[in-house]
C-alpha positions in Angstrom: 23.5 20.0 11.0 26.9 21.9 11.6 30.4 20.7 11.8 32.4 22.1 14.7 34.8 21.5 17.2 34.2 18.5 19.4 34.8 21.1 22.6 31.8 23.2 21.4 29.4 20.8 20.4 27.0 20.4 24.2 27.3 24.0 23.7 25.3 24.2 20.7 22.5 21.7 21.8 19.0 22.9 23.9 17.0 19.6 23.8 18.2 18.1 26.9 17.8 14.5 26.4 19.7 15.0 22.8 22.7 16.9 24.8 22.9 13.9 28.0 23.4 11.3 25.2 26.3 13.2 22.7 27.8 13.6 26.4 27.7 10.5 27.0 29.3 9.8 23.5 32.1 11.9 24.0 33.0 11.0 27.5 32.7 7.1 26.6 35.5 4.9 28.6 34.1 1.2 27.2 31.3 1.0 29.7 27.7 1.4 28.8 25.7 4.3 30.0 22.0 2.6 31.7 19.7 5.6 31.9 16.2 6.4 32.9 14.4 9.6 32.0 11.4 11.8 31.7 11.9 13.9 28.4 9.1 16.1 29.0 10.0 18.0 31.8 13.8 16.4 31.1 14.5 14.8 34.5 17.0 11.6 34.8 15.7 8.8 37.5 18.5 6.6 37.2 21.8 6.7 35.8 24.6 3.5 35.9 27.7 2.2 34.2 27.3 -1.4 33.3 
């Protein structure tokens, strides 16, 4: 773990999935994020506010 500045943090991540949700947490507006997702290669099926 490292502290840093929130503008450099998706910079320092390389696991995909782990980097999509701490984006997710930094752009949050009050709606929830509905995702769907194969880790392993990384690709997203579905993504929605609710």
């Amino acid at each position: 773990m490292i502290w840093c500045p929130r503008e450099n943090v998706l910079e320092r991540i390389t696991n995909p999935v782990t980097r999509m949700r701490v984006q997710n947490q930094l752009e949050f507006s009050g709606q929830i994020h509905y995702q769907a997702y194969s880790s392993k290669p990384f690709e997203e099926h579905l993504h929605r506010l609710v």
